[in-house]
C-alpha angles and dihedrals in degrees: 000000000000088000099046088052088047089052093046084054095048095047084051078060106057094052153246132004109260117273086034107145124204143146126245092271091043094046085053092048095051091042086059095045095047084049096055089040089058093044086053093042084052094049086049089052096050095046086053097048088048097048090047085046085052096051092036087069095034083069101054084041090055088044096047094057095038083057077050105052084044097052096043077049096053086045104049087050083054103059096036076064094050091052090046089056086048093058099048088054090244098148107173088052090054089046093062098039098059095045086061091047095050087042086050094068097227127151090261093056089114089051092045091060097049091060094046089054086044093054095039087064101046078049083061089242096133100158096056093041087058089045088044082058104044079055098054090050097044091052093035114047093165104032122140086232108063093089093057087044095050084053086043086058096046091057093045089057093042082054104043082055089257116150102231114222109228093194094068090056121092103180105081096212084059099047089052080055096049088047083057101056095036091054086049086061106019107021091173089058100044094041098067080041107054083038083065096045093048086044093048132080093263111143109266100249095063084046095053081056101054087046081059093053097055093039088060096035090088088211115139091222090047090048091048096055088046093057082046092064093036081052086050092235084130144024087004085197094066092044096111087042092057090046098047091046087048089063095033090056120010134097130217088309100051079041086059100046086048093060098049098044073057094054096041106043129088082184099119101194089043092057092046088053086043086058100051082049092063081045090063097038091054089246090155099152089054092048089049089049098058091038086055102043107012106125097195099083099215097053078045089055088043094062094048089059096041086052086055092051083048084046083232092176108155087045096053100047093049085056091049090057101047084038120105108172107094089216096057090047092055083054097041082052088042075053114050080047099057078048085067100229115124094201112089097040085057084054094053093040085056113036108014108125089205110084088205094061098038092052079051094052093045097057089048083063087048097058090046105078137276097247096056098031100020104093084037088055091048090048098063091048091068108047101030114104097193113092094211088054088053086055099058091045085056092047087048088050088051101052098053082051090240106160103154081067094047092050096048083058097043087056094049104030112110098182100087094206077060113044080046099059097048085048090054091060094046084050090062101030095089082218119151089225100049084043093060091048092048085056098036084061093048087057094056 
């Protein structure tokens, strides 16, 4: 088409059709005008050219990313395969995934060869998994996922009976895994090493780690130097870590050593920690023991606390009743209610001489739930005669969002501090119900 305009132009150029007729300055006019015609005619042509040469690459442009967008989807839908396989523990289907994949040259191509080395060693082809993942690190020097295959590694060689060296390892989660492996099969060699990390100025929580290790190693000399940090001999800062993995962990031994680092320390705090620890540890009859005859009155309280988390319910309320301080029995109640029955806090709310505890013992029910404590709570309303009592019916009421009950009492209590005071916590609950009585006593 180009060719055919450029040949019209050129005839305009030439001159006139035969027969034309015209006189020296016409002839020089129409000469002018046929050769601005052509020029124009030119200018078209190339505009044209260049806007056919434009689309012309748009169009491989366009083709080349749509061949793109369908390969990164095939491959995508490669390697989704490839993680499906790995799920379903169908390791030779995820083998030979991820090598085409990785043969593929996709963006995942680093990913691609950790799982092949992944499922290479869950195959039992150990040899080839650690190859798979000299090769990651020698093509991807700087691939995110060079610190899951170094601990990769690390399991392939545990596995393969192996004894890891900790001291060719630079990441320091790694080396706490490598301590690990290497205690499970040389327990004299990891333990002077794992004592230096937990001496050094590694951050804490590496070092909480390598206390782990220890504490689950089982090993006397492990659990020694263990007692020797809960008795803050050493690295004084992990000292509540070692106690609370002593009972976490420990057996009759690490109990033991519990009770005498009790009976030794004036350390307050440390106590308290060696007391959640026999909480842990099901040590009821030594928690008993301290919330019965401990004279500092916060480990005392501790213990309490630590029974109700034991619901330890036959144990507290013998100690309520034998129990004559007014500030021990709120926490014995605090107690019996962390414990979750609802029992005992109904006795109190009912029968308790001292308005104090039984105010105590009322909001508990409160924080229970309106389905279990809400009729009981409506009960001693009614039939309660001490104002302060009735408000902390009303509080208890408030606080297990049961408005239908606070209503009921806003619209039949005769005593106006009262019906105040149920109408206040309407006023705050947010509650549809509260919200139309509200409105219905605006109206009036």
């Amino acid at each position: 088409m180009n060719r055919w305009i450029r040949c019209w132009s050129l005839t305009i150029a030439v001159g006139f059709p035969a027969g034309a007729q015209a006189g020296p300055d016409g002839a020089a006019g129409a000469g002018l005008e046929a050769e601005q015609a052509a020029r124009e005619a030119e200018a078209s042509a190339q505009q044209a050219e260049g806007q056919e040469r434009e689309q012309e690459r748009q169009a491989r442009d366009q083709e080349r990313e749509t061949r793109r967008q369908e390969e990164k989807q095939r491959q995508q839908e490669q390697y989704e395969r490839g993680t499906e396989a790995i799920e379903s523990e169908d390791w030779d289907a995820a083998i030979r995934v991820f090598q085409e994949v990785a043969e593929g040259g996709a963006r995942r191509t680093d990913a691609a060869l950790y799982w092949k080395a992944y499922a290479q060693g869950k195959s039992g082809h150990r040899p080839e998994a650690l190859a798979t993942l000299q090769d990651l690190r020698k093509r991807f020097a700087e691939s995110r996922w060079l610190r899951q295959a170094q601990a990769l590694e690390l399991e392939i060689r545990q596995a393969s009976g192996q004894a890891p060296n900790p001291d060719s390892v630079g990441d320091e989660d790694l080396k706490v895994m490598a301590l690990n492996g290497l205690m499970n099969m040389d327990a004299e060699r990891a333990l002077p090493l794992l004592e230096k990390l937990l001496a050094g100025s590694t951050s804490r929580r590496i070092r909480e780690r390598a206390l782990f290790v220890l504490c689950q190693s089982r090993s006397p000399r492990g659990r020694e130097i263990v007692v020797k940090i809960a008795r803050g001999q050493e690295s004084p800062d992990m000292q509540r870590k070692a106690i609370e993995y002593l009972g976490l962990f420990g057996g009759p031994e690490s109990r033991q050593a519990l009770a005498d680092i009790y009976a030794s320390s004036s350390d307050v705090e440390a106590k308290k920690a060696v007391l959640r620890s026999f909480m842990v540890a099901g040590e009821k009859a030594r928690v008993l023991a301290a919330a019965k005859g401990e004279a500092d009155p916060d480990l005392r309280r501790e213990a309490i606390q630590q029974l109700g988390v034991m619901n330890a319910q036959q144990e507290l309320w013998a100690l309520y009743q034998t129990e004559s301080s007014a500030p021990v029995k709120r926490t014995v109640i605090n107690a019996l209610f962390i414990g979750g029955s609802a029992d005992r806090p109904t006795e109190l709310a009912k029968g308790e001489k001292d308005p104090q505890l039984r105010r105590e013992a009322i909001s508990h029910l409160g924080l229970i739930g309106k389905e279990r404590t809400g009729p009981l709570l409506v009960s001693l309303y009614n039939t309660e005669k001490d104002p302060q009592v009735k408000k902390a019916v009303l509080q208890g009421l408030f606080v297990q969002g049961n408005a239908e009950a606070l209503i009921e009492i806003a619209r039949t209590e005769k005593d106006p501090e009262l019906r105040k005071a149920a109408v206040s916590h309407l006023a705050v609950m947010h509650s549809e119900a509260a919200t139309k009585f509200l409105l219905e006593i605006l109206n009036k």
